[in-house]
PAFI-879347 format. One record per residue (C-alpha): residue in three letters; z, x, y. Coordinates in steps of 0.02 Angstrom, whole numbers, plus 32768, in hexadecimal, padded with zeros to 4 digits. Each point is the difference from the previous one (the first is absolute). Example, Ala and Ser with C-alpha at 12.3 -4.5 7.8 and 13.67 -1.06 7.14 Angstrom:
! residues 2
ALA818682677F1F SER7FDF804580AC 
END
This chain:
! residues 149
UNK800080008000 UNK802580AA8078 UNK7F6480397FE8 UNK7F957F618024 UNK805E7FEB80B1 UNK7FE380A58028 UNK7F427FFB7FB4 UNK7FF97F4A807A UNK8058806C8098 UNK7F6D809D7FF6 UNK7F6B7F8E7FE0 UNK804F7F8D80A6 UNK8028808A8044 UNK7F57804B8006 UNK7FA37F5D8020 UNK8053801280AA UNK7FC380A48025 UNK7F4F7FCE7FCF UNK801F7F78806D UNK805580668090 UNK7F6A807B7FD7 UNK7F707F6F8012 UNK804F7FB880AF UNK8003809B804C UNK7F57801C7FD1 UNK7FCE7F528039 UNK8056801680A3 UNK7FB980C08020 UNK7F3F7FA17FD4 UNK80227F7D808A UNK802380848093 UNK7F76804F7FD8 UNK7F9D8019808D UNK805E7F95806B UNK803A8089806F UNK7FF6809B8036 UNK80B080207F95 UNK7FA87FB47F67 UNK7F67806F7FEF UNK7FF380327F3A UNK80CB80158004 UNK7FE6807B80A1 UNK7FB77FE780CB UNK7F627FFE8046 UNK7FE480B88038 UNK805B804F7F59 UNK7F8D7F9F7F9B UNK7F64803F8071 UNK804B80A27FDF UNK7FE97FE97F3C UNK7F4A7FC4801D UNK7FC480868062 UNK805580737F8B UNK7F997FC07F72 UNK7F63800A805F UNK7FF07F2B8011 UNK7FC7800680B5 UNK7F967F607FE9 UNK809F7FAF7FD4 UNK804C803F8089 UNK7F837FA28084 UNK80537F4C8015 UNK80A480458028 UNK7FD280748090 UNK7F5C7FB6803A UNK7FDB7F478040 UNK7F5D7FBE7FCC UNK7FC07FE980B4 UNK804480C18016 UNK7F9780317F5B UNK7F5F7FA9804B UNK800D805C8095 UNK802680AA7FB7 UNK7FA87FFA7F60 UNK804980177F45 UNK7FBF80967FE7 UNK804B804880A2 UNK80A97FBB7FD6 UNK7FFB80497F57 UNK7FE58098804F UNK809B7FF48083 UNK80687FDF7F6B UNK7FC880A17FAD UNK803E805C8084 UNK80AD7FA38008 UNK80A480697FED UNK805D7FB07F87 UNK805480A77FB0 UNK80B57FE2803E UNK808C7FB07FC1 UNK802E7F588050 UNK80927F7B7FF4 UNK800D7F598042 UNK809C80128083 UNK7FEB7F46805C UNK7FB77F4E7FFC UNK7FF57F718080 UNK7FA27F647FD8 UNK7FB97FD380A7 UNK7FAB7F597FB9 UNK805B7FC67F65 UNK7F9980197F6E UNK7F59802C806B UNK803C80AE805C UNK806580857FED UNK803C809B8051 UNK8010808C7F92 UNK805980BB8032 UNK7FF180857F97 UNK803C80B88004 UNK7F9080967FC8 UNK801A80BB7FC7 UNK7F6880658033 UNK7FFB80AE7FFA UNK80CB800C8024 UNK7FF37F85807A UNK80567F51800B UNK7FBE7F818059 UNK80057F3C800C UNK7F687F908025 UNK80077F328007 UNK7F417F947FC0 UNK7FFB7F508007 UNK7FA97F9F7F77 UNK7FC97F557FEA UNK7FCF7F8C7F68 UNK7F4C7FC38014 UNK7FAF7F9E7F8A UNK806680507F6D UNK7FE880B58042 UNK808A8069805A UNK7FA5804A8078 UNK804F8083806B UNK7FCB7FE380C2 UNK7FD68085805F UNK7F9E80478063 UNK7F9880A88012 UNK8078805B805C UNK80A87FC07F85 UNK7F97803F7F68 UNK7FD88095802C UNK80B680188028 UNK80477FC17F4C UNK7F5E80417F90 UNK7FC580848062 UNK80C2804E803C UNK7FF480AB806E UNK805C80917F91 UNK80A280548057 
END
């Protein structure tokens, strides 16, 4: 009789951590992509980091470029600024403001380049399903393109 109630008490037992295990999973699936916190489990410019990293630079194109900005510029152009982007620091998510609840946020981060610390702020929005950091010319060549000390 000890040994079925403590067989019942394991197999319960363990149907709750499935079950713990499968909500989580369920709740981590539903904030996908519905922030700039909720990014593949990471944010917006650490996860741009990992694309350009692997190369994915056509991937990269919705979240930095708007599509009237693309039409103007060209993709081939923007592919090409994106090469040249400086992504070879470390980085770490330091702040967030949500200026616009659930449309816009603020986001400050703090970088280590070359010795150097230094803290930066980019402001993202969601547009039709696509975080889409806003910026201009002048802010991205300030976060992609950063002067060395």
């Amino acid at each position: 009789m000890k040994n079925i109630i403590v067989y019942l008490y394991v197999l319960l037992s363990s149907f709750g951590i499935a079950n713990s295990g499968y909500v989580l999973a369920q709740q981590e699936q539903s904030c996908l992509f519905k922030n700039p916190l909720c990014f593949y489990s990471t944010d917006i410019l650490s996860y741009l980091q990992i694309l350009y990293k692997n190369s994915r630079y056509d991937d990269m194109l919705p979240f930095l470029y708007s599509p009237s900005e693309l039409k103007k510029i060209g993709k081939t152009t923007a592919l090409k600024q994106i090469e040249k982007m400086n992504f070879g620091y470390e980085m770490k998510r330091v702040g967030i403001k949500e200026e616009i609840k659930g449309q816009r946020w603020k986001l400050t981060y703090q970088r280590i380049l070359l010795g150097t610390s230094e803290t930066f702020t980019i402001v993202c929005s969601n547009k039709h399903d696509t975080t889409r950091l806003l910026m201009n010319s002048t802010q991205r060549k300030l976060v992609f393109y950063p002067k060395r000390p």
